[in-house]
Every structure is written in structure tokens, then in C-alpha cells.
C-alpha positions in Angstrom: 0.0 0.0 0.0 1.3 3.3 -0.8 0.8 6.8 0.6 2.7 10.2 -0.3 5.6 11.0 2.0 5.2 13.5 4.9 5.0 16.8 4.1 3.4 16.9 0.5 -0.5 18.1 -0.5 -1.8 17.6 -3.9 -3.2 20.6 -5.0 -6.1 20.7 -8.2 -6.1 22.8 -10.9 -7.9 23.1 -13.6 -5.9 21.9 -16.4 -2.7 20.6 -14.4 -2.2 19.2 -10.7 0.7 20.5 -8.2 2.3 18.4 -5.6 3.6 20.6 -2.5 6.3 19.2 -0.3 6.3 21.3 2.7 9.3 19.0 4.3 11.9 19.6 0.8 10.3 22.6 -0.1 9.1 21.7 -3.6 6.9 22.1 -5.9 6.3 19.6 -8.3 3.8 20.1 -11.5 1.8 17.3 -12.7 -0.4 16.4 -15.4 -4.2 15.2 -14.7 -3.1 11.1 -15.3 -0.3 11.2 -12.8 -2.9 12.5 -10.4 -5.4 10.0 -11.0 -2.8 7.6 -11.0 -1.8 8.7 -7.3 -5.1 8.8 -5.9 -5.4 5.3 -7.2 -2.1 3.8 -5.9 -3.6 5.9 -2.1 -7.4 5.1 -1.9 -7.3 1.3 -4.4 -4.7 -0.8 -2.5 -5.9 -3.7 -4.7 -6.0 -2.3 -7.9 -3.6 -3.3 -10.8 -1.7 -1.0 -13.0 -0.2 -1.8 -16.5 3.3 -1.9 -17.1 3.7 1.9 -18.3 1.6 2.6 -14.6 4.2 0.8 -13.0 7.1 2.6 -14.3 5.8 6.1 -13.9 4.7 4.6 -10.1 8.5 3.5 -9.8 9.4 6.8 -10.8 7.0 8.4 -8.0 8.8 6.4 -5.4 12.6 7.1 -6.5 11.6 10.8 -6.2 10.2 10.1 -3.1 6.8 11.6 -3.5 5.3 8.2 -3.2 6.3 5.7 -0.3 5.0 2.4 1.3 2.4 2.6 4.3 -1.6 3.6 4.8 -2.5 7.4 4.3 -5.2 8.7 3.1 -5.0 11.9 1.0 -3.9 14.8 2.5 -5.9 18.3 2.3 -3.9 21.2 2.3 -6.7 23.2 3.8 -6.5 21.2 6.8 -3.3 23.8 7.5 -4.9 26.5 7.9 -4.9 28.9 10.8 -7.1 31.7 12.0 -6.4 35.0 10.4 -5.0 37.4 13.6 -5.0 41.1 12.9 -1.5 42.7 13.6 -1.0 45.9 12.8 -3.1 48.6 11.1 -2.7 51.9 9.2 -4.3 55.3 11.0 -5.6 58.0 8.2 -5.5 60.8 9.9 -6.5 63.3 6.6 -6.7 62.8 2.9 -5.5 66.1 2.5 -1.6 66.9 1.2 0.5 69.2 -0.3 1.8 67.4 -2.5 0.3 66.1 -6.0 1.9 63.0 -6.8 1.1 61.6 -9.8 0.6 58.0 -8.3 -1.1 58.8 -5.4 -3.4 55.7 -4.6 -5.9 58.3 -3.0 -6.6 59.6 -5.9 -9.5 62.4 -6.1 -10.3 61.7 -2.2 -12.8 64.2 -0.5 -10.8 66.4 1.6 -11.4 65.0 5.4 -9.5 65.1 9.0 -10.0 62.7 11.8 -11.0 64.8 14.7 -8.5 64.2 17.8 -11.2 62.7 19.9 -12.4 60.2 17.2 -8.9 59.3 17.2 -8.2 58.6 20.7 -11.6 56.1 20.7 -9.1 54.6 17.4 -6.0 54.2 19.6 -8.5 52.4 22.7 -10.3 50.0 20.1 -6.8 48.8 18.5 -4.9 48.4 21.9 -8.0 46.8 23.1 -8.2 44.3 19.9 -4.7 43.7 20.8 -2.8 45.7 18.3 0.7 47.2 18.9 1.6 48.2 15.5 0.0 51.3 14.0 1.3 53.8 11.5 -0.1 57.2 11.0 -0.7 58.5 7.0 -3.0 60.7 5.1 -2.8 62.1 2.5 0.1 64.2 5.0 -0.1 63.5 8.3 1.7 66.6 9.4 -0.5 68.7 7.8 -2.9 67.7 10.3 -3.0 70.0 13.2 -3.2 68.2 16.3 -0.6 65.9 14.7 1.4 66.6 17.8 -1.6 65.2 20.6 -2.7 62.8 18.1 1.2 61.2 18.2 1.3 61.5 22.1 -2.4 59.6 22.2 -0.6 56.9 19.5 2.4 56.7 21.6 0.5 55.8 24.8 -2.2 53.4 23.6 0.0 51.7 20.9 3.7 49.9 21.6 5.3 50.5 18.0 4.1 53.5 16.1 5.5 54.8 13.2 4.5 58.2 10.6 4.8 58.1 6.9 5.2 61.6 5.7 6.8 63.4 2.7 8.4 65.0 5.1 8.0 68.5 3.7 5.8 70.1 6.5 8.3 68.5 9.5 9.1 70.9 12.1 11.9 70.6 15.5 8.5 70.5 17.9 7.3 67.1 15.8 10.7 65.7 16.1 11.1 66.4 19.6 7.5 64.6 20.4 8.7 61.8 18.0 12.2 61.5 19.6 10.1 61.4 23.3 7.8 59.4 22.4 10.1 57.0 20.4 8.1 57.2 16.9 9.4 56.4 14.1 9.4 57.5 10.3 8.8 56.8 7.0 9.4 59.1 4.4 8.4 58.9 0.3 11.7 59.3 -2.3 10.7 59.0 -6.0 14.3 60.3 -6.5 17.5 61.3 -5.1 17.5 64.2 -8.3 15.5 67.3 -7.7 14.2 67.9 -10.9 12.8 64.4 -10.9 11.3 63.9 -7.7 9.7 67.4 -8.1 8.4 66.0 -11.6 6.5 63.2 -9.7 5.3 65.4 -6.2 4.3 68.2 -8.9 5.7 70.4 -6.2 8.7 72.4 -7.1 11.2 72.5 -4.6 9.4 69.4 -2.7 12.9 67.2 -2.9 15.0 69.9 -1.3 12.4 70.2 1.9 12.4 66.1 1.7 16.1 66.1 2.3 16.1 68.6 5.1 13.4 66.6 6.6 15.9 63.1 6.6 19.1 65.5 8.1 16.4 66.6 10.8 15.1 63.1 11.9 19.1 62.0 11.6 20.1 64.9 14.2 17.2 64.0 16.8 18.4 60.4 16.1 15.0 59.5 15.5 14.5 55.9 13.5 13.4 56.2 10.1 13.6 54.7 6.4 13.5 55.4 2.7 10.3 54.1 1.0 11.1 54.7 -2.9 8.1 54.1 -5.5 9.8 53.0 -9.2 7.8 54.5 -12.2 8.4 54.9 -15.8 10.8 57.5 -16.4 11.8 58.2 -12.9 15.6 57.4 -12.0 15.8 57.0 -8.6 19.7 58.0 -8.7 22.6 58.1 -5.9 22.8 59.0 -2.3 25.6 59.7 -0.8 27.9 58.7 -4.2 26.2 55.0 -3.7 23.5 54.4 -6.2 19.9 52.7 -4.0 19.5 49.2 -4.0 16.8 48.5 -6.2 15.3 45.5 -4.2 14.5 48.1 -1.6 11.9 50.2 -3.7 8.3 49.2 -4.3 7.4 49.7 -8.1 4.3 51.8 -8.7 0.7 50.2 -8.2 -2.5 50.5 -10.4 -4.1 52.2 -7.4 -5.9 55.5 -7.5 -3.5 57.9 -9.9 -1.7 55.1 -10.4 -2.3 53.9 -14.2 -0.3 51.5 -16.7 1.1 54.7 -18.0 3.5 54.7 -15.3 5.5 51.5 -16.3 7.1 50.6 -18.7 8.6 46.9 -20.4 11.3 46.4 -17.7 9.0 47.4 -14.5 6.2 45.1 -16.2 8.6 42.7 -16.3 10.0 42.7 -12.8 6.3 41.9 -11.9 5.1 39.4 -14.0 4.5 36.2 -12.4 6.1 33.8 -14.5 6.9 30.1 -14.7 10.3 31.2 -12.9 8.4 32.7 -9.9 7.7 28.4 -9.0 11.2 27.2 -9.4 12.8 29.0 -6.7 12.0 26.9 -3.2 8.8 27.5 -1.9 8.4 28.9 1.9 6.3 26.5 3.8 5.0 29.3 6.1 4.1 31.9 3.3 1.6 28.5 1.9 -0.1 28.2 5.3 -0.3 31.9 5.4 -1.9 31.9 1.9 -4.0 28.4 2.8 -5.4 30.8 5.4 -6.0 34.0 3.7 -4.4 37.2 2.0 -1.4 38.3 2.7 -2.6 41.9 3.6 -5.8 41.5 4.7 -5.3 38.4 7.0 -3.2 40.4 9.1 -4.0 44.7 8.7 -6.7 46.7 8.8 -6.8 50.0 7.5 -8.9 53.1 9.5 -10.0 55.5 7.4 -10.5 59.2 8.2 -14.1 58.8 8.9 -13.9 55.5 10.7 -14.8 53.1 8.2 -12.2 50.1 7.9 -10.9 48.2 4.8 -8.5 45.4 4.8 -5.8 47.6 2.8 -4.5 51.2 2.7 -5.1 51.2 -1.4 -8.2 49.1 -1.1 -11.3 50.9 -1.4 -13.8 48.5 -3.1 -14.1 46.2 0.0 -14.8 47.0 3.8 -15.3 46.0 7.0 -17.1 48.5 8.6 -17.3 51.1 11.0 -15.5 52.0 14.5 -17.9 54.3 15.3 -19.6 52.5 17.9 -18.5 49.3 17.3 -15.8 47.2 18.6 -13.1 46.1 15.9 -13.6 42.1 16.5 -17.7 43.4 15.9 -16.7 44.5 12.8 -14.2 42.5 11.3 -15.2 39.9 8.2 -14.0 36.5 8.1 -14.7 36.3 4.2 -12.3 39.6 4.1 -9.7 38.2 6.2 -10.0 34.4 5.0 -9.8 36.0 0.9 -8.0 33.6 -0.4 -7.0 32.4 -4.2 -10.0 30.0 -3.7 -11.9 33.3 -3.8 -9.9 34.9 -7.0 -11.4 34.4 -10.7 -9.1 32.4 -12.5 -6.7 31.7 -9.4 -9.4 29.2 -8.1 -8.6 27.4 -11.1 -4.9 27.4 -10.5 -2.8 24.5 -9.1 -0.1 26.7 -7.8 -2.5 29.4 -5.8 -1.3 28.2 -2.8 2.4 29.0 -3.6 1.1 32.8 -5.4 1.3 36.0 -3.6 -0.1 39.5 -4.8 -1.1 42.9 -4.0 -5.5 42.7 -4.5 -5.3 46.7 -4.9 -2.7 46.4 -7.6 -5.4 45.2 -10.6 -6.8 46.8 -14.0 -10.4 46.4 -13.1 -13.1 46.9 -10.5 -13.2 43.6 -9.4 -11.6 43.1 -6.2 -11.5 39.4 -6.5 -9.9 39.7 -10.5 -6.7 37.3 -10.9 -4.0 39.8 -11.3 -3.5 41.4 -14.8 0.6 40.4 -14.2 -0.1 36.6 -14.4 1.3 35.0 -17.5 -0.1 31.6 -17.0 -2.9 30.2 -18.3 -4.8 28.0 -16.0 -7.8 27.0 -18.2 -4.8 25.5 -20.5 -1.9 25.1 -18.4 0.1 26.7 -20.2 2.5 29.5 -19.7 2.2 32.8 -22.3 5.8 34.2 -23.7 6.5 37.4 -21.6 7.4 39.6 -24.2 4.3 39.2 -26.1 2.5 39.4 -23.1 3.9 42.9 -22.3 3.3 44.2 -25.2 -0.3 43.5 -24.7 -0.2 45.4 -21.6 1.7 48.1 -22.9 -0.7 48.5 -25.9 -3.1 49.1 -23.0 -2.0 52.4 -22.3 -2.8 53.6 -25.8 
């Protein structure tokens, strides 16, 4: 009698099958017959295979996918765990001074948090047992009790941290962040003037950005670079060392954010590709996925007026409300559990499990659309050449 060895799921697809071993950290790719031809050798201990059944069986148990002993047939959904909220973003306005031309909150209505709905934010989230916030807007120092609302932050939440262009920063909000041990995160498009100015539509907005980073460097306060990559936008040198590319995020289809802000090679740095399933799978990051989105299984995003997506750039799917509710009154398991079981196409996919994306980052108004960088065909199993498939895109901007 035969069973598969310890650690591997079989995972259906529409056209194709995928074998994950969790112990070796493999995936392995298989057609329809060898997956019949598994479940037979698990769940028909007395049936009899030809001789071509026999070698490719032979060939299952050199590989060791296949080994002697009882088993039935493991389900991969059996790993999964209960999504736990860690950490959420804080909007405390929509309104900036900037004008960047990827903003993912595009044409927002022009709001502020008032202080006091704010503190009752701070309560709910320590309460639901979060103790990692970070404050944005549109600009969060253009808010003007930014300075209470950071002391409120600071004593409800453990880990706080404030994303800011960094233009409007003053000595007072460093000294309250230095205090109250905050820390930053500050937007680059570019270490050149002209062309981070191009993309903040702000004249003069890089200059202010890099007085902001010698500021938070003298008040030794904490704080990181967050570039965005877009079409035409060199991100340049710091310091006579040129930025790590690896480190910058390349620009979303959120809000502003269009296809007319990438071009062939940042399309191509995205596309998920039948190269993306040869490196070695992380056994962790398929439970996570098992269990739900990567995002949403984990943040929640508080909106200005108190309404509560799953994702700073998603907008199309919600919650609820904090005012007068609890978070855990609030919160959607069919939000947090969104998995690629919930995804058009990705359903249909044998590797779905093994498949990460951003759900804001999409072409259409579907929030559950398989994402428009995917070059495989799962109703075929096939893969589509990249190049032809970025042109496609690309013609898209036209």
C-alpha cells in the first residue's frame, strides 16, 4: 500500500495538478493522469496498474513523493490557521501638499480625523490587541493636532511609526517623536531634484524632503527610505552610492496610479512567470496563503471617517465602522479568509497556494480579478511568452 511522503498536499487545478512538499520545499507540477494515477495507488490498494503505470509509479517512489504505508489523501486546507490582525494603518486626513502623480488616494474628499475620534481609534486597536499602527494621510503633518494625536498613539499603541513626505516637518514634531520614540517613513521617487519634483508636482518638494531626513538624523530618531519605481523616474545616488533597487516598491495601479506609469522592464520585474515556482517555496508563506491574503489576514486600514478596509489602497471592499463598534464586531472573516479559492481564475490554479499579490494592484473593478501580471494560463496550463504578453499590456496604455 502506498501513501505520499510526509509533508506533500496535492493541490487541483484546472488543467494541471501541483504536488507541494512542505518537508523539501518543492513544488512539483503534474499532469491530470499522474494525479489519478496517485489517488489510485492511495485510496485502491488492490488495484492493478499496467506496465507503463508501473514505471511512472516507480518513478514516484525514487523521487520520493510516493512511499510504502496507509494514508489517506492529504488536504492542504486542513493547515490552515485563523487570520490574527496585527498591525493597522491610522488615516488621519486625505489632504496633502503634494500632487503626486501615483497617489493611490486619488481624487479623495478632503477630510480630518478629529483628535477625539482618534483617541476612541488608539482604545479599540490596543483593546483588539494591536501594537503596531502607523499614522498616513494624504500628509499626516499637515494635520494640526498631529502633535496630541502622536502623544495619544504613543501611549495606547507599543510600535508607532508616521509616513510623511516629510516637507511640513518641524523641530516641535521631532522632539514629540524623539520622546515618544516614533518612528518615520518618508516617500523618495528620487535622489534628483528635478525628478522627484516632476513626480510630487511640487517644485522645490525634494530639497524640503532632504532637510526633513538630516532633521530626523540629528534627533536620532528611526526612520527609512520608501522609494516608488515608475516609468521615467531614476531614482539616482545617495551619498555617491546608487539605492538598492530591491529596496523600492514599483508603482501600483491604485488611485493615480495607471499603466502609464510602467514601462517593459518594470512590467517585467512583476510578472509572475513560470520562474516565480522554481525557486523553493516557503512553507509558512503557503499556510499563510492556505489561510488567507497576505494583507488582509493580518492589517486593517482606519480611514478618516472611521470606516475600515482590509488595505490602505483598497477601497472597493470594507469592513465596517469603528464608530460605535468594537473592531472584532466589525471585522469579516470572508475579508480576512480572501483567499485564491476566492480569486477568478486563481481558483482554477494548481499553484494558488504558492502565489502571492497585492488585491489593490489590478486593472479592473473587481476586487476578487486574478492579477492582470499573471502570465499563466490555468484554463490550459500553459504559460504565455512574456514579451508578447507585455506588449499586450503596454498596448493598454494607448
Amino acid at each position: 500500500m502506498l501513501r505520499l511522503n510526509d509533508g506533500i498536499y496535492p493541490v487541483s487545478g484546472k488543467a494541471k495538478d501541483c504536488l507541494y512538499d512542505l518537508n523539501r520545499k518543492r513544488l512539483w507540477q503534474i499532469g491530470k493522469d499522474t494525479a489519478g494515477l496517485i489517488r489510485r495507488c492511495i485510496t485502491e490498494p488492490d488495484a492493478r496498474f499496467s506496465p507503463a503505470e508501473q514505471a511512472a509509479i516507480k518513478k514516484l517512489k525514487d523521487a520520493d513523493i510516493l512511499t510504502e504505508g496507509k494514508g489517506g489523501i492529504p488536504d492542504i486546507t486542513a493547515l490552515r490557521r485563523k487570520p490574527v490582525i496585527r498591525a493597522a494603518w491610522i488615516e488621519v486626513c486625505t489632504g496633502c501638499n503634494l500632487r503626486c502623480i501615483h497617489c493611490y488616494n486619488g481624487e479623495q474628499p478632503q477630510l480630518q480625523m478629529p483628535l477625539q475620534d482618534f483617541r476612541e481609534v488608539c482604545e479599540t486597536l490596543s483593546a483588539s490587541g494591536i501594537q503596531r499602527v502607523q499614522l498616513i494621510g494624504g500628509e499626516p503633518f499637515s494635520h494640526p493636532d498631529i502633535i496630541r494625536m502622536m502623544q495619544t498613539a504613543a501611549d495606547a499603541i507599543s510600535s508607532v511609526e508616521i509616513f510623511t513626505n516629510g516637507t511640513l516637518l518641524t523641530d516641535e514634531h521631532c522632539a514629540v517623536m524623539k520622546a515618544h520614540r516614533i518612528r518615520a517613513a518618508l516617500s523618495v521617487y528620487s535622489y534628483r531634484d528635478d525628478m522627484h519634483d516632476a513626480v510630487t508636482g511640487i517644485p522645490g518638494s525634494h530639497r524640503k524632503t532632504e532637510q526633513a531626513i538630516a532633521m530626523l538624523a540629528a534627533y536620532g530618531i528611526p526612520h527609512r527610505i520608501a522609494p516608488i519605481r515608475m516609468k521615467g523616474i531614476a531614482i539616482g545616488e545617495r551619498g555617491g552610492k546608487p539605492y538598492q533597487l530591491a529596496d523600492a516598491d514599483i508603482v501600483r495601479t491604485a488611485g493615480r496610479g495607471t499603466l502609464r506609469l510602467l514601462d517593459a522592464q518594470l512590467l517585467r520585474e512583476k510578472l509572475i512567470t513560470r520562474e516565480t515556482f522554481r525557486r523553493p517555496p516557503d512553507p509558512e508563506k503557503i499556510i499563510a496563503a492556505v489561510s488567507g491574503h497576505s494583507c488582509f489576514a493580518r492589517k486593517i486600514y482606519v480611514a478618516a471617517d472611521l470606516t475600515v478596509y482590509p488595505c490602505v489602497m483598497e477601497r472597493r471592499i470594507l469592513h465596517g465602522t469603528l464608530r460605535g463598534h468594537t473592531l472584532d464586531g466589525i471585522l469579516d472573516p470572508a475579508v480576512t479568509g480572501m483567499n485564491k479559492d476566492h480569486v477568478t481564475g486563481c481558483k482554477d490554479c494548481e499553484y494558488r497556494y504558492a502565489c502571492s499579490d497585492c488585491r489593490p494592484d489590478s486593472l479592473s473593478g473587481d476586487p476578487a480579478a486574478k492579477p492582470y501580471y499573471c502570465t499563466y494560463d490555468e484554463q490550459r496550463g500553459v504559460w504565455l511568452e512574456p514579451d508578447a504578453f507585455i506588449e499586450a499590456l503596454l498596448q493598454q496604455q494607448q
